[in-house]
C-alpha positions in Angstrom: 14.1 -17.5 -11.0 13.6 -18.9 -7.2 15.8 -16.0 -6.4 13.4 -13.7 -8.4 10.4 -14.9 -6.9 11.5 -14.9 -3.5 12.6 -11.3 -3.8 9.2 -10.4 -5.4 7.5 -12.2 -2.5 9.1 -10.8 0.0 8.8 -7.1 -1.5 5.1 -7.4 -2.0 4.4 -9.2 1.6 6.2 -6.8 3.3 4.5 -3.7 1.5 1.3 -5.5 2.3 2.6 -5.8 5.9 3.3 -2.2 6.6 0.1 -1.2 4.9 -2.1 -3.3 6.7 -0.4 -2.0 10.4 -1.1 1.2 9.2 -5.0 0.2 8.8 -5.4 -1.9 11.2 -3.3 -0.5 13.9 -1.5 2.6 13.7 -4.2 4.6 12.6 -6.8 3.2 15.1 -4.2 4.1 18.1 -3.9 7.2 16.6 -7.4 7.9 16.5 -7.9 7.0 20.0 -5.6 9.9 21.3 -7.7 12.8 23.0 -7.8 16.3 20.8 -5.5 16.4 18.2 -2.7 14.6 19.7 -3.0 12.0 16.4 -2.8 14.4 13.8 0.4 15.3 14.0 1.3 12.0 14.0 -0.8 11.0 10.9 0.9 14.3 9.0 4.3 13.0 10.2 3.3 9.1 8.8 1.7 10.5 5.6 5.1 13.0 4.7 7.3 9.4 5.5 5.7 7.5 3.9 4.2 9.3 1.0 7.9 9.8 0.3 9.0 6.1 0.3 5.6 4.3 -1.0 5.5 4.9 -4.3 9.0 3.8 -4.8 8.1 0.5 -3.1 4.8 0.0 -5.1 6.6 0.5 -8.0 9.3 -1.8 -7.5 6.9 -4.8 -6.9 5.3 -4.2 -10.1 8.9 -4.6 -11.7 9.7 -7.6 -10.1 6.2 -8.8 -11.3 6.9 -7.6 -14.7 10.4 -8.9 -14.6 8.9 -12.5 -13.3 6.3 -12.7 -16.1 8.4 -12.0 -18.9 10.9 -14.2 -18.0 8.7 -17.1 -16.9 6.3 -16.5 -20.0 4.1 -20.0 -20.4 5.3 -21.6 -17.1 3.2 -22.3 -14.4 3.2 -19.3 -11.9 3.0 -16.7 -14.9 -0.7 -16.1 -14.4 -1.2 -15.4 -10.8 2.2 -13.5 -11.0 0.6 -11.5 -14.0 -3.3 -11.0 -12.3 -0.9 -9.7 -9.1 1.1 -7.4 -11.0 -2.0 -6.2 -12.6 -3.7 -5.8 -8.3 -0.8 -3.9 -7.9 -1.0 -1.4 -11.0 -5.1 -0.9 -9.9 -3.6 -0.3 -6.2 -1.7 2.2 -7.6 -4.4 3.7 -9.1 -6.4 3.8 -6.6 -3.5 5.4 -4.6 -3.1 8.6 -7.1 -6.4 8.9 -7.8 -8.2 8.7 -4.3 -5.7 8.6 -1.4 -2.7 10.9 -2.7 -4.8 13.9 -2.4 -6.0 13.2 0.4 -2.6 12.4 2.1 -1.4 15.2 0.3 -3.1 17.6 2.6 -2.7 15.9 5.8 1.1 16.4 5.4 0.5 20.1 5.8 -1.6 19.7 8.7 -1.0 20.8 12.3 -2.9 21.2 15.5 -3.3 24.8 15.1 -4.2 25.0 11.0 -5.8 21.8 10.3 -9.5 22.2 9.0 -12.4 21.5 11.2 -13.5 18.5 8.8 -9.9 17.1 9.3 -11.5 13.8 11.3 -14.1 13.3 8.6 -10.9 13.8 6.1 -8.6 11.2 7.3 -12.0 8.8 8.1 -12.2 8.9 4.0 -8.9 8.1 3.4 -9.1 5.1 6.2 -12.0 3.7 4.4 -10.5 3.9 1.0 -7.4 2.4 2.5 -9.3 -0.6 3.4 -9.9 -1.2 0.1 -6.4 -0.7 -1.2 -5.0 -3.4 1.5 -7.4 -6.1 0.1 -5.8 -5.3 -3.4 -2.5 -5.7 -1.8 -3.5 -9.1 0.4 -5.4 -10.7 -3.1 -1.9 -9.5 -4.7 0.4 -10.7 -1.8 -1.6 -14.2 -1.9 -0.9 -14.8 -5.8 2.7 -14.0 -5.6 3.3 -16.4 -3.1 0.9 -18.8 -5.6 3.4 -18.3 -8.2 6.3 -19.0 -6.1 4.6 -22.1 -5.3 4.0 -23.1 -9.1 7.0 -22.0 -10.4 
């Protein structure tokens, strides 16, 4: 089990890690290059990482899973569960607001991008935001867990 929840820690902090860059400092930088220079850049991050994301979400909700079933009625089963259950609403979130979004900025370039492309990626920022504070709240009770467990 201190294998397990080491593992899970370490998925779910460094998913939170690369998420929060993004937010806090890739995109900004981006945004502060002159014309379009950043949008070929954001359709580049979105195709990467739109391809690799889901795979990592979804493993940390495993290794929640896997943790909780395992550990049933020991100590770090609850904030293991609540954080499996911030990651499945993440997730949600993901599909339901910031995948279609995303989805259209991977087909962007600097000659065939819309006009509104700014305002576009501004939503997506903003709903980001949000996502990252599921992932820290989720990141913070994994590594409760490990610490009760």
């Amino acid at each position: 089990m201190d294998v397990l929840g080491v593992v899970t820690v370490v998925a779910v902090g460094l998913l939170v890690g690369v998420e929060l860059a993004v937010a806090v400092f890739v995109n900004p930088m981006l945004d502060r290059l002159p014309g379009d220079a950043g949008l070929a850049a954001r359709s580049d991050g979105a195709r990467v990482l739109g391809r690799v994301m889901p795979f990592w979400y979804s493993g940390s909700i495993v290794l929640g899973i896997v943790w909780v079933v395992l550990e049933w009625g020991g100590p770090g089963v609850v904030p293991v569960g609540v954080a499996t259950a911030l990651l499945a609403a993440a997730i949600v979130v993901s599909v339901a607001l910031l995948v279609p979004i995303n989805d259209r900025v991977t087909r962007w370039s600097a000659g065939d991008a819309p006009s509104d492309w700014r305002a576009q990626v501004g939503r997506w920022d903003r709903l980001h935001y949000g996502r990252v504070a599921l992932l820290v709240a989720a990141f913070a009770l994994v590594a409760v867990g490990l610490l009760g467990a």
